[in-house]
C-alpha positions, -999 to 999 in steps of 0.1 A, spaced: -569 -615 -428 -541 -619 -456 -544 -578 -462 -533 -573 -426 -503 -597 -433 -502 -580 -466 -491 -542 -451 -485 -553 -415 -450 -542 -416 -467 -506 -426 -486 -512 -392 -454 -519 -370 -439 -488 -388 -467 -465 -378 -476 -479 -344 -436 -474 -340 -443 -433 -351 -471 -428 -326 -457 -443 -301 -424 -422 -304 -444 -387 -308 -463 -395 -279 -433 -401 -255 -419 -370 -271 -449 -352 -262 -453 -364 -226 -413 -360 -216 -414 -321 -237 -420 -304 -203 -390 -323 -184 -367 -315 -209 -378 -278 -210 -374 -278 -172 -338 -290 -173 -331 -263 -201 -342 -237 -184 -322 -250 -153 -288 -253 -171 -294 -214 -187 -302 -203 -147 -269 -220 -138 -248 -204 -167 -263 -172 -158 -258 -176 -123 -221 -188 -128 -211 -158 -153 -227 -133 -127 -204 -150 -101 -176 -146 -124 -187 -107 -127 -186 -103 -89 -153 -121 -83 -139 -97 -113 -153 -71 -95 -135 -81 -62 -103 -86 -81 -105 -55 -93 -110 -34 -60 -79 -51 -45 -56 -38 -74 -68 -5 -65 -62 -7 -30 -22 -22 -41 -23 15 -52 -34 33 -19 -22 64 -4 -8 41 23 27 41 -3 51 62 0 89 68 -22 115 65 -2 157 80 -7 176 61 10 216 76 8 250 66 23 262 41 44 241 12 34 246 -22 12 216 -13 -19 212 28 -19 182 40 -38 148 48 -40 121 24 -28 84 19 -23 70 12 14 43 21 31 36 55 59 30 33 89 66 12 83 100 31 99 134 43 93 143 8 103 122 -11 76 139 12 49 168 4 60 162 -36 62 149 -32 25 181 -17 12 203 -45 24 212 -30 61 241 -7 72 278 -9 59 305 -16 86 312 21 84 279 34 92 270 54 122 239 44 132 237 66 165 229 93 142 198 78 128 163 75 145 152 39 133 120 43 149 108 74 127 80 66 105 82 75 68 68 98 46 64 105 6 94 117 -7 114 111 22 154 114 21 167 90 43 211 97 48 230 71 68 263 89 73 294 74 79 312 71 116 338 103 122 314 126 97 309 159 109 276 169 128 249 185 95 278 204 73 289 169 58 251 157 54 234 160 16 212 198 15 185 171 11 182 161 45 169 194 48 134 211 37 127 240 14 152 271 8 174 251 34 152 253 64 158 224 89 130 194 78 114 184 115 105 149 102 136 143 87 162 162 113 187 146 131 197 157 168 225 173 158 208 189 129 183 205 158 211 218 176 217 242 153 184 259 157 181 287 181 169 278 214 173 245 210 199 220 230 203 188 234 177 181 258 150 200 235 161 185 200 159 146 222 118 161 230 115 170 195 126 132 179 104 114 210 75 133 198 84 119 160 84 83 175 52 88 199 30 105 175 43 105 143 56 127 109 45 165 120 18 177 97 22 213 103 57 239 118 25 250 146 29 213 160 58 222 173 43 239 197 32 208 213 64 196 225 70 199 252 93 230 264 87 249 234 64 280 239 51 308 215 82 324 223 106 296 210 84 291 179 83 328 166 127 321 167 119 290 149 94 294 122 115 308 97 140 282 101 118 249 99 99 231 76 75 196 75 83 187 40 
């Protein structure tokens, strides 16, 4: 007995060993469980982060639709300039955005309800100005053709054909169906025949 007295700390030391590799050997498959677990999850949280980049992404493009339009907006009103809005806001909305009307302004002259559109020259004038002679040549369309969308009543007047009761038909069809895409809608207001268009043709424009 005195040689296992002799090297029993050598015994201790390698029951110690076996002992140790044998728990390491029976817990090996927990520990590659929970690996594989944690690599799942960091996949699983970096394709997340993909998809919500993704997301991010699609709403930047649609802060960029064709929904916005540049806007003029001229005359009697507190911040003149050019703005960005969108189609489906109104005359009234542009005007809000540039501060509101000056104490001058005349605002019968201006339909508030008209929606906007790209490019759009919006001139407030001032009370006592005189009819479409003292409004900007940009109230009106190409080659100085009378703009439909953009026209005032007074500004209709001036059109063959058409008084006061037609140019009023002309800015309720603006409000109740929107920005004409085409001179030929014209057609669809009411009172105004082939006839009245043929006049007209030459002397309008949408845009």
């Amino acid at each position: 007995m005195e040689w296992v007295k002799q090297y029993a700390l050598y015994i201790v030391i390698a029951a110690g060993f076996i002992v140790g590799a044998l728990c390491m050997w029976l817990l090996s498959p927990l520990l590659n469980q929970n690996n594989t677990v944690e690599v799942e999850n960091e996949w699983l949280l970096d394709d997340k982060g993909f998809e919500e980049g993704g997301e991010i992404s699609q709403e930047e493009e649609e802060n960029y639709s064709d929904d916005d339009v540049m806007v003029d907006i001229k005359g009697e009103v507190k911040d003149p300039g050019v703005y960005e809005l969108k189609s489906t806001q109104r005359i009234v909305d542009a005007i809000q955005v540039a501060g509101g009307f000056l104490s001058e302004a005349d605002q019968k002259q201006v339909n508030l309800a008209q929606k906007l559109t790209d490019e759009m020259v919006i001139y407030i004038p001032k009370v006592g100005e005189e009819g479409v002679s003292s409004l900007p040549p940009l109230n009106e369309g190409n080659d100085g053709k009378i703009n439909l969308n953009q026209a005032t009543i007074e500004q209709l007047e001036t059109l063959p054909g058409i008084g006061p009761s037609k140019a009023e038909d002309i800015l309720s069809y603006r409000e109740e169906v929107g920005s004409f895409k085409a001179i030929e809608d014209l057609k669809e207001v009411s009172g105004i025949g082939e006839k009245t268009f043929e006049k007209l043709k030459d002397l309008i424009s949408v845009n």
